[in-house]
Each structure stands twice: as C-alpha cells, then as structure tokens.
C-alpha positions as CSV (number, residue, x, y, z in Angstrom):
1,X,-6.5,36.1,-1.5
2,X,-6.5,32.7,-2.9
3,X,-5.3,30.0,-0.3
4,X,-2.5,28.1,-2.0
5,X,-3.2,24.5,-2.1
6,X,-0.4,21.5,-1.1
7,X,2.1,19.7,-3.6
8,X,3.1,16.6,-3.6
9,X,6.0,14.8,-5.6
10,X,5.0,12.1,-7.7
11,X,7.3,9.0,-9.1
12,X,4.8,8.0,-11.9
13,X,1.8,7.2,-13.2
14,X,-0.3,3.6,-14.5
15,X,-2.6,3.6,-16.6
16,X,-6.0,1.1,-16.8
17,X,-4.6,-0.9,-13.7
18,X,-6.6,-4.2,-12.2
19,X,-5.1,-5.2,-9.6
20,X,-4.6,-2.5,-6.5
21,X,-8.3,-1.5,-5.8
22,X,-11.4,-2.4,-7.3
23,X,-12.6,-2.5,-10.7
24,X,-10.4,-0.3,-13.3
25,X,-7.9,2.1,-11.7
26,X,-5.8,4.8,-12.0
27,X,-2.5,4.7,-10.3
28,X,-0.7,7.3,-9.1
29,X,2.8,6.5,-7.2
30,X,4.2,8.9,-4.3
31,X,7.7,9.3,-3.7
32,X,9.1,8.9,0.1
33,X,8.8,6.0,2.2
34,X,10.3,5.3,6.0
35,X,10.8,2.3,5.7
36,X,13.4,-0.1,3.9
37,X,11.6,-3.1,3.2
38,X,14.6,-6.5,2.4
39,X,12.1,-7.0,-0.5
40,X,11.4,-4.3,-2.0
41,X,10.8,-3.9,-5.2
42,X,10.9,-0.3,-5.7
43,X,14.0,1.4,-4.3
44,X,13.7,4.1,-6.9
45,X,10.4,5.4,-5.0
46,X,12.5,6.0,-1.4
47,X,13.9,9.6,-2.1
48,X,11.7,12.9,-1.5
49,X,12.5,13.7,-5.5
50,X,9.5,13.2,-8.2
51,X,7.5,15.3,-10.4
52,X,5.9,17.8,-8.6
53,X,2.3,18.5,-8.8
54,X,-0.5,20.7,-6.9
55,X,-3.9,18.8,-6.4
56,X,-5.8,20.7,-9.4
57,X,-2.9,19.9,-11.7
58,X,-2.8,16.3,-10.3
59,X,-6.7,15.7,-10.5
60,X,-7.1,17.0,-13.7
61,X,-4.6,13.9,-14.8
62,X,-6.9,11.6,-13.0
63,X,-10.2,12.9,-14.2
64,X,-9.3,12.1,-17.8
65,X,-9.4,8.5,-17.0
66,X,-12.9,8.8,-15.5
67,X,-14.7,7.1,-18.9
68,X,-12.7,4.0,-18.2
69,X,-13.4,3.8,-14.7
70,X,-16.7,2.3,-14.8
71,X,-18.8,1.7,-11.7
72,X,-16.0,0.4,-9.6
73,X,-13.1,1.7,-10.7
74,X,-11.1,4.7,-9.6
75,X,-8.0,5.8,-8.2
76,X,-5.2,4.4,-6.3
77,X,-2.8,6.2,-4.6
78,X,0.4,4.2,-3.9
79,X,4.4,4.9,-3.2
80,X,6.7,4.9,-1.7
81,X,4.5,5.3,0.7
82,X,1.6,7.4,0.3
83,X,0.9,8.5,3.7
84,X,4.1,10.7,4.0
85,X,2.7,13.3,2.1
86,X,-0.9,12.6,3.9
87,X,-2.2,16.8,3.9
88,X,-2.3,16.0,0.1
89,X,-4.2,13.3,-0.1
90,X,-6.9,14.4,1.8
91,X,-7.0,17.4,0.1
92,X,-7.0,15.5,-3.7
93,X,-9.6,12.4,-2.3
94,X,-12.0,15.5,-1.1
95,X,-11.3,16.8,-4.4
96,X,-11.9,13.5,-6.3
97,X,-15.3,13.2,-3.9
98,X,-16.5,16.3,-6.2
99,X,-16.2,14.1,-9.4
100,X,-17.4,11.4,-8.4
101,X,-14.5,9.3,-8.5
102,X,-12.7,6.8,-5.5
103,X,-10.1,7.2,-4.1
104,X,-7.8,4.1,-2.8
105,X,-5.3,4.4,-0.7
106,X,-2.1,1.5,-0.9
107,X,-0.2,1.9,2.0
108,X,2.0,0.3,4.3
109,X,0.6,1.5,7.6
110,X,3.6,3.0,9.0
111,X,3.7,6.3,9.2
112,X,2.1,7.6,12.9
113,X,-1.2,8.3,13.0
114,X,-1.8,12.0,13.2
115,X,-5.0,14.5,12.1
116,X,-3.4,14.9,8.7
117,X,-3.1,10.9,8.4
118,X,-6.8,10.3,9.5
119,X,-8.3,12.5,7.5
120,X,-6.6,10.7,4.6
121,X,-7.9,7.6,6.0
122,X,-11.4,8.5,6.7
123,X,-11.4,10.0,3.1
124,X,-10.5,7.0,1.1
125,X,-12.8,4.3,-0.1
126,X,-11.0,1.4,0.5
127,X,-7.6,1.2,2.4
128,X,-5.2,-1.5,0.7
129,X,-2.6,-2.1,4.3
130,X,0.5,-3.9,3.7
131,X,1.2,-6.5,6.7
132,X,4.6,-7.2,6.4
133,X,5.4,-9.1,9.6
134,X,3.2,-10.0,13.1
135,X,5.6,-9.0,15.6
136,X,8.5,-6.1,16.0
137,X,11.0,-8.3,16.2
138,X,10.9,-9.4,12.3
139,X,9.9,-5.4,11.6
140,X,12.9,-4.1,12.6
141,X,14.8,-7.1,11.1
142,X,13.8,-7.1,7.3
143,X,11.6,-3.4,7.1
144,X,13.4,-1.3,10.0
145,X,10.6,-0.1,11.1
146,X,7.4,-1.1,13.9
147,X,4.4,-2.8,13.6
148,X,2.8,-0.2,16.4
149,X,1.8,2.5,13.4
150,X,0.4,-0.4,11.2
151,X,-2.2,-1.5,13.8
152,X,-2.8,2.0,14.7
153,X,-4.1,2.5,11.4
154,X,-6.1,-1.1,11.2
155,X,-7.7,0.2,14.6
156,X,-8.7,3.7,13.0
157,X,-10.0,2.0,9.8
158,X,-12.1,-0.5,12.3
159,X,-13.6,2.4,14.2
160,X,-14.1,4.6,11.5
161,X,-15.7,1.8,9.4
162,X,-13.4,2.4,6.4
163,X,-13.2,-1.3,4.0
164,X,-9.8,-2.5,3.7
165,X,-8.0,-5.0,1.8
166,X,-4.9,-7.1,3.7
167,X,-1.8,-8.0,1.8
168,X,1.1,-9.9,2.5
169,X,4.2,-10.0,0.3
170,X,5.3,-13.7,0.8
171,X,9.4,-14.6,0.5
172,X,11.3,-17.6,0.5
173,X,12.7,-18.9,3.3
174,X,11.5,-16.1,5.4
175,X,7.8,-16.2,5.8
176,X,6.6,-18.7,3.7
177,X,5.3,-21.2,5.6
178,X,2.0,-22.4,7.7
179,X,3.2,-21.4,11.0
180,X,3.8,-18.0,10.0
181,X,0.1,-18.2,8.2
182,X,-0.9,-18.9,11.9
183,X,0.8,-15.6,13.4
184,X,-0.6,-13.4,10.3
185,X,-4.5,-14.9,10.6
186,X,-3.9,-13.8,14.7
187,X,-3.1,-10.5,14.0
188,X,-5.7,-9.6,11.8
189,X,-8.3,-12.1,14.0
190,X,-11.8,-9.9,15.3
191,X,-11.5,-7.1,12.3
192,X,-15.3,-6.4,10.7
193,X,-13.3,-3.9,8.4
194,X,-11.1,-6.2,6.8
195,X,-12.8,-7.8,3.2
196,X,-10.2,-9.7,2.1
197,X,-6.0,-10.8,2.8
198,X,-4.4,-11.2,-0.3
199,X,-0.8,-13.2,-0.2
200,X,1.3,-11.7,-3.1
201,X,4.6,-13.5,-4.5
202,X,8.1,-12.4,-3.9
203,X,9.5,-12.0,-7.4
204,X,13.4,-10.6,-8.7
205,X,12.0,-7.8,-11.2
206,X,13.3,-4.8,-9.1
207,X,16.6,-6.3,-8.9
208,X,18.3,-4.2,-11.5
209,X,17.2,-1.1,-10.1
210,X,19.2,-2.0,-6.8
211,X,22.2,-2.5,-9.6
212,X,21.2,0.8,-11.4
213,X,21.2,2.7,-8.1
214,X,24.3,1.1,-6.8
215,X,22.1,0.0,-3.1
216,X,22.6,-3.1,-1.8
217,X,20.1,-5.7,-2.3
218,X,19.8,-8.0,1.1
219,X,17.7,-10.3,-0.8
220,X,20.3,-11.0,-3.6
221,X,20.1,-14.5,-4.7
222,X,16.5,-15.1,-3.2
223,X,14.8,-16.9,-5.9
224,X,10.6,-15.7,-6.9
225,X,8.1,-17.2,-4.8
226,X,6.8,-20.3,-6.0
227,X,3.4,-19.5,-7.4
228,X,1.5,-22.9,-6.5
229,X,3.2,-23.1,-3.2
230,X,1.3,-19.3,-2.8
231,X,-1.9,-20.9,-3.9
232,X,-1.3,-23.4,-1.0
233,X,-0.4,-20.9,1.5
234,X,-2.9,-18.4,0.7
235,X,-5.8,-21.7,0.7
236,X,-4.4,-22.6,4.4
237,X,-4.9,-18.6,5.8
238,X,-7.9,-18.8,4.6
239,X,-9.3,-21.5,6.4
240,X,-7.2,-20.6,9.4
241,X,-9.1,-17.5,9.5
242,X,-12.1,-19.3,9.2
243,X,-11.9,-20.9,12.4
C-alpha cells in the first residue's frame, strides 16, 4: 500500500528571484502565519486557504527551474510563515536533496520548536530568520507574538550548524534608530551560524491589500523607510557587531 505523502497549501509562486537566498531562486510562498506583524506586507498570506499541492506535484514545479539555478541557486520556501506546515517541508527539502537542488527556508522563527520543525531546519541549506524585535515586550506590541520560539530556533540552527541569514524589517519611528541597532547586535552577539544581518526598508506597497481585504492597517499613514538613512543604520550594526 502506498504511503500517502503530506499537502500543503500554497499562496504563489516567483519566478528567477535574487534576493531571498543565494544565487537564483525559486520562490514558493506558504499560506498561514501566527503572527500579525503592524507591518506587514502580506495580509493576504495569513488564512489556511491556497492552492493545494502534494510534495511530488509541488517538486515537479520546482525542478523545472533547475537550468536557471546555477551553482548557487535554488529554492526558497517562504509565507506566511513557512514553518506552520513544517511535516511538508521536510518531506519536499528531502525530496529536493534527491535533485540536487537547495532548499531555503524564510521564516520568522515563531512557531515552537518541535520534531517536525527541526527536521525542517536541519534539512534546509540556509535558514533566512526574521528578527522583528529584541525583547517580548515590543513582540507582543507590534507582532502579538514572543521572541522565546525565535531564539529557540537561532539556538537549534547554532547547534546543528545550519548557515543563516539575519533580517530586520526597519520602520519609522519605531525601530529606526542606533539604540535599537544596539539591542538587535546584542541579541544576535556570540552566533558562529549567523553569515550575515540584513536591514530591509519599511515600504507602503501592501497597503491596498489591507483596503482590498477590508483589515485594518495599524501602520496607516507610516511613510517608506528612508533608503539612505537604512544605508546608515545598517553601516552602524555593522560595526557594532564588530566590536
């Protein structure tokens, strides 16, 4: 008897992406997330509905793009938040192991980390961990949710010697500033697995899908993160983590 294999509902698909892994990558967006992010900029990703796929039907999509991939490139698995549906992904990154391709995971840490969850963790080849905030206090205000499960899962990568990348979505008037540089660069201070903290800009593109699902924005009226004052911001962690 054929073992039936898990499903996971998927939001959509990009193509040829540069930016969420490295090299070349293909993108694949989960739907589900526990948290509810002030900024977010994908509200349409929160709900359990999406196109539903097994892990043969959803690696035969990603295999297509293998020729592109190059040395580097490969696959990133993103949300939503990808670790909700975590018995899937290790099942497609074991699958994606066979054909030689990468799998990246995008994720922002906050789901608890159980057997299912490490195994997806342990199977990726590069973890890319959103850092919203250092402390619960500005977790609970502008994601309600912890930071407990995200350093859970910077300690598992640590021990199990899986690469991540660091990212920090920077708003106005909220974190945006050297002192909170300070708080980020001692949260992330005696990591070996950590290769590199990206600051990435606040910006008003996902405002009409608030409108279009009738949610309320909190961050109405915010304007995009300056991109030079980024630059400057992202230049001071840097050092500070230097030191």
């Amino acid at each position: 008897m054929t073992r039936s294999q898990p499903t996971a509902n998927i939001h959509s698909f990009e193509s040829l992406a540069t930016l969420d892994g490295k090299g070349i990558r293909y993108g694949i967006f989960f739907v589900g997330c526990p948290l509810r992010c002030a900024y977010c900029h994908n509200p349409d990703t929160w709900s359990g509905e999406g196109q539903r796929f097994t892990v043969d039907e959803l690696a035969k999509k990603a295999v297509r793009y293998k020729p592109y991939f190059g040395k580097d490139g490969g696959v990133t698995l993103s949300g939503g938040e990808v670790l909700v549906q975590s018995a899937f992904v290790a099942a497609f990154e074991k699958k994606m192991k066979k054909e030689g391709i990468g799998v990246a995971l995008d994720t922002s840490g906050a789901v608890p980390l159980t057997d299912e969850v490490k195994a997806a963790l342990g199977g990726a080849e590069t973890v890319i961990l959103d850092l919203k905030f250092w402390d619960d206090e500005h977790y609970r205000k502008y994601c309600k949710g912890g930071i407990k499960n995200v350093l859970d899962t910077l300690d598992y990568c640590e021990k199990k010697r899986v690469p991540v990348w660091i990212r920090t979505v920077v708003v106005p008037g909220i974190n945006d500033t050297e002192e909170c540089m300070d708080r980020y660069a001692d949260v992330v201070r005696g990591y070996d697995c950590i290769e590199r903290y990206q600051l990435l800009a606040f910006h008003t593109m996902g405002f009409s899908k608030y409108e279009k699902l009738g949610i309320e924005n909190p961050l109405a009226g915010t304007p995009a993160m300056d991109r030079a004052r980024l630059d400057e911001l992202e230049k001071y962690l840097d050092e500070r983590r230097k030191k």
